[in-house]
C-alpha positions in Angstrom: -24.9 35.3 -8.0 -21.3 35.2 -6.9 -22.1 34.2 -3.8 -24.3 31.2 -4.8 -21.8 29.6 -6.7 -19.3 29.7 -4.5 -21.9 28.7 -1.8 -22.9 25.4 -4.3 -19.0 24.8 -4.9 -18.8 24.5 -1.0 -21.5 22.2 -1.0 -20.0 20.2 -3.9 -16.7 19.7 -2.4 -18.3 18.4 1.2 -20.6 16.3 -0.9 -17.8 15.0 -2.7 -15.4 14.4 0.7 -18.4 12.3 2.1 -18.3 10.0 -1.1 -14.5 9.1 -0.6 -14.9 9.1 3.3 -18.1 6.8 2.9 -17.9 4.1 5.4 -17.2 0.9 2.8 -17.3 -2.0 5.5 -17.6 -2.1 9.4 -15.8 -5.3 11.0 -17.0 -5.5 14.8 -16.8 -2.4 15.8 -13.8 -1.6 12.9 -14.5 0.5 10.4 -12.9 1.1 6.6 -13.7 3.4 4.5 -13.7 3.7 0.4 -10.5 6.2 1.1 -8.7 3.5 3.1 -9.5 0.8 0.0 -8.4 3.2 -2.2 -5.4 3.8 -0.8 -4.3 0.3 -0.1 -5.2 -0.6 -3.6 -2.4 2.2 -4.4 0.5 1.1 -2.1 0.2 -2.6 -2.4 -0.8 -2.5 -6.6 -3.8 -4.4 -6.1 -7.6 -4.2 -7.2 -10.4 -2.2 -5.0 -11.5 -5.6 -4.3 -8.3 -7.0 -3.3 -7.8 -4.1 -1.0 -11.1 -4.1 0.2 -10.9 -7.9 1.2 -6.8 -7.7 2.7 -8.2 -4.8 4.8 -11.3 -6.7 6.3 -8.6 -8.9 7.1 -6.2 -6.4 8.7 -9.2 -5.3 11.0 -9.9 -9.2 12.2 -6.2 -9.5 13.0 -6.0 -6.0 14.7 -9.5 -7.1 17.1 -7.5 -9.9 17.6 -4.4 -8.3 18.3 -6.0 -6.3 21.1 -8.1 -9.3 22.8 -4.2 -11.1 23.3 -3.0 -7.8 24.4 0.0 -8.0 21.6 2.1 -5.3 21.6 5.3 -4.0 19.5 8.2 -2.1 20.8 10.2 0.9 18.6 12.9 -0.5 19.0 11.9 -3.6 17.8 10.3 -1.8 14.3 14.0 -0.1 14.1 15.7 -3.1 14.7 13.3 -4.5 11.5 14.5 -1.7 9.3 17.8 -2.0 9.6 17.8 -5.7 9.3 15.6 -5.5 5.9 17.5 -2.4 4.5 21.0 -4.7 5.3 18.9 -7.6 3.3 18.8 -5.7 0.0 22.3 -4.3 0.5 21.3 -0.9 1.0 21.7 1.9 3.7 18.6 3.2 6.2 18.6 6.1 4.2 18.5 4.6 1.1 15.7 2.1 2.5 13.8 4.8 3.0 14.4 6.8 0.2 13.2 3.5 -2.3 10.3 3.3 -0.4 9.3 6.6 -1.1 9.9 6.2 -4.1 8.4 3.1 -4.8 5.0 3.1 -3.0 4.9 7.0 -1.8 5.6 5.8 2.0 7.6 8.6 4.4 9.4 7.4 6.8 6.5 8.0 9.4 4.1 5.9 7.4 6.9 3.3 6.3 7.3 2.5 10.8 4.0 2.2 10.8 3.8 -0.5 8.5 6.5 -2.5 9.8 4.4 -2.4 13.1 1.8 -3.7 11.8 3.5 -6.4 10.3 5.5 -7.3 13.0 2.2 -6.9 15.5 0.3 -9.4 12.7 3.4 -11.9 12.7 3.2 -12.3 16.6 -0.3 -13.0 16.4 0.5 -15.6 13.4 2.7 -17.2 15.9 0.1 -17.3 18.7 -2.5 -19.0 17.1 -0.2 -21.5 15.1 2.2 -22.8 17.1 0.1 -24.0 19.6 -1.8 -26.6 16.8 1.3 -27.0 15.2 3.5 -30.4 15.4 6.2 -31.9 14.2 6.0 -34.1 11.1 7.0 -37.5 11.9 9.8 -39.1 9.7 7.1 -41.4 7.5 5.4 -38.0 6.8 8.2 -36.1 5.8 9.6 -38.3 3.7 6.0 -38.8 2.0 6.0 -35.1 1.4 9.2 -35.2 -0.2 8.2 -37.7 -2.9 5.2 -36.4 -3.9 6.9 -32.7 -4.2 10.2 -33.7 -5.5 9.6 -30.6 -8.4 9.2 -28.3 -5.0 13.1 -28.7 -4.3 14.5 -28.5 -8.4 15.8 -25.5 -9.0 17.2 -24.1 -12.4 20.8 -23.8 -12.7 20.8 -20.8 -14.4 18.3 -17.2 -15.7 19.1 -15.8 -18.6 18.2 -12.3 -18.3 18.3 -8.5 -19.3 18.2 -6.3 -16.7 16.7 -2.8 -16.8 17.5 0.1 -14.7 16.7 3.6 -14.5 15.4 6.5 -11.7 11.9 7.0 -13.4 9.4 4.3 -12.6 6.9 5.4 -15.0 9.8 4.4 -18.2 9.9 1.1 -16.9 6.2 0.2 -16.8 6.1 1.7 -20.4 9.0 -0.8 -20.9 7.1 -3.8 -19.5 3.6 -2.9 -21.4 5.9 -2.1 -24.5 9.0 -4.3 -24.6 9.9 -2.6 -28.4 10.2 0.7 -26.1 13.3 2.8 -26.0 14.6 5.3 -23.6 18.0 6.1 -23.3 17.3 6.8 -19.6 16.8 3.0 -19.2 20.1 1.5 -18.9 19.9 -2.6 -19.8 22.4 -5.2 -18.9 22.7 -9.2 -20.4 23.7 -11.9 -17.9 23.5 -15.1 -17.3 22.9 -15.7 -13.1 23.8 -18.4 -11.6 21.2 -19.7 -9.3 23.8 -21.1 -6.7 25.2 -17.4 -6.1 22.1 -15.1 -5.4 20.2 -13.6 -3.0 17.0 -16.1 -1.7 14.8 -13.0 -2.5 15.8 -12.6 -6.1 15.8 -16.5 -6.5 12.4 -15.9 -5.7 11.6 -13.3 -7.5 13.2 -14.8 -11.0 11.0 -18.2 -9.9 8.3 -16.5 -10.3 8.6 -15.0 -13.3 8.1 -17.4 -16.9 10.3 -17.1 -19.7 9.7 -14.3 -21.9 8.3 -12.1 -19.3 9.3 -9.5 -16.7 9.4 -9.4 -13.1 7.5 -6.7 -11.3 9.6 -3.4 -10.6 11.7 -3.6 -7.8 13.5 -0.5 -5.8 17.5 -1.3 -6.5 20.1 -0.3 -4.2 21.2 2.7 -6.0 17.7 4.7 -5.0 16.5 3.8 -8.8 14.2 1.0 -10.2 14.7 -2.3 -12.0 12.9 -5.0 -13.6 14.4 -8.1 -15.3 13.0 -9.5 -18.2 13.4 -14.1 -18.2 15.1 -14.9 -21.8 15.9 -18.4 -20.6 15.6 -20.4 -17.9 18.9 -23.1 -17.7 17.9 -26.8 -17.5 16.7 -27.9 -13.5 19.4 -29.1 -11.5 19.6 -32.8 -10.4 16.9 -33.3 -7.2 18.9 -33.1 -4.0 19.0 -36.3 -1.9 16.4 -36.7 0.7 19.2 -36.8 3.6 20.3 -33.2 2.1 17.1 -31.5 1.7 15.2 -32.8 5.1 15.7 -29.3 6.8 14.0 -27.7 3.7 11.4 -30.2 3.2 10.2 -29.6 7.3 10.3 -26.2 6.7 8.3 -26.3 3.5 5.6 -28.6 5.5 5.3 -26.7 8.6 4.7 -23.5 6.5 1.7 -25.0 4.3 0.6 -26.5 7.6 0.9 -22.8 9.4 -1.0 -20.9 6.2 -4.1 -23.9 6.7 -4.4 -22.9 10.5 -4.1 -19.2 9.9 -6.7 -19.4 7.1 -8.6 -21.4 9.1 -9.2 -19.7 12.1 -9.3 -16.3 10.0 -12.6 -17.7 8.3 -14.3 -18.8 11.4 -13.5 -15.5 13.1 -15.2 -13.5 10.1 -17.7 -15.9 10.4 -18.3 -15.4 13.8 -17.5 -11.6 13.8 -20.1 -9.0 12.6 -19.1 -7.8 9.1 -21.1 -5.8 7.1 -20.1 -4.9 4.2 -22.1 -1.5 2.8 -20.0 -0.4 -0.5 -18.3 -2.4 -3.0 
């Protein structure tokens, strides 16, 4: 009897690593499986779905990647570390360390990453800067009046921000803003939009009044999320003379995004994709 249990608990648990090895979706001659969704959807916070469909991408660009022969150096992915650990004031060990931390990444899987990225952006660049052009001076000045609320910026966040080592306290936090811990440490300020960081402009943009940004690894190997009290009245519209750099650069990046998705939807289309599990 012993025997046949443990026989039909072997059985179970191969029966079981078949379901989350199952093949999920086969791009070319690609494959992903309902483990690799699974664990995307973990890392990058998003739904089976989202993962599923970001993946199919990732297996387009990495056909494409090897047609164009693109390749990536190490010392090109180390040289990417340092320069976005330097961006959020923080060491290469502490880089690594909120990484960890944040999305369970070693430093092994973390290189990988970067490679991929940086493999993906040189393909970006191959495919749109030879259909890309430069906007004449009618269009960018077109662009600019019919965006004008693209370049106002607030001239102030009102904000509490809230700190602490444990992850898991702050999502309680954000799910349940009446919820104490006296591990969370909370701070009032008033930011000034003139003096930050481009990244946590961006980050406090995106966030409405009255609600919290996502959590974000902070530079002393803990967590932080920063809940909007008030956002200061918009600042007076630059002149067009003053803002032409950012106004060609916010053009040629919707223009870019258009050809990417462009051609990524005609190569899926063209590509055999067959999606088994969803």
């Amino acid at each position: 009897m012993l025997r046949i249990l443990l026989v039909f608990g072997i059985f179970l648990l191969q029966l079981n690593a078949k379901t989350i090895d199952a093949i999920a979706v086969i791009v070319g001659d690609e494959i992903i499986t309902t483990y690799d969704i699974q664990k995307e959807a973990k890392i990058g916070h998003l739904t089976l779905a989202q993962a599923q469909e970001m993946l199919i991408r990732k297996k387009l660009e990495t056909l494409e990647i090897k047609k164009r022969h693109i390749n990536v150096s190490e010392d090109e992915v180390y040289e990417e570390i340092r320069r976005v650990a330097a961006t959020n004031h923080m060491s290469i060990s502490q880089f690594y360390n909120a990484v960890r931390q944040s999305n369970g990444l070693n430093s092994t899987q973390l290189k990988e990453k970067i490679k991929e990225r940086l493999l993906s952006q040189k393909l970006y660049q191959t495919i749109a800067m030879s259909k890309m052009q430069q906007p004449s001076s009618q269009e960018i000045e077109e662009y600019y009046k019919l965006h004008k609320d693209k370049f106002t910026q607030p001239s102030y966040f009102d904000v509490i921000i809230y700190t602490t080592t444990n992850k898991t306290l702050l999502q309680q936090k954000i799910q349940n803003p009446m919820f104490f811990s006296p591990q969370i440490q909370q701070q009032s300020q008033r930011i000034n939009t003139q003096l930050i960081s481009p990244q946590l402009k961006q980050l406090l943009l995106r966030t409405p009044e009255g609600h919290f940004t996502p959590i974000v690894p902070n530079p002393q190997n803990g967590f932080m999320t920063i809940y909007v009290q008030q956002i200061g009245v918009p600042s007076k519209v630059e002149d067009f003379k003053t803002m032409k750099p950012q106004i060609i650069n916010a053009m040629m990046n919707e223009k870019r995004m258009e050809i990417l998705d462009d051609y990524f939807a005609k190569l899926q289309n063209n590509t055999n994709v067959k999606v088994l599990k969803r």
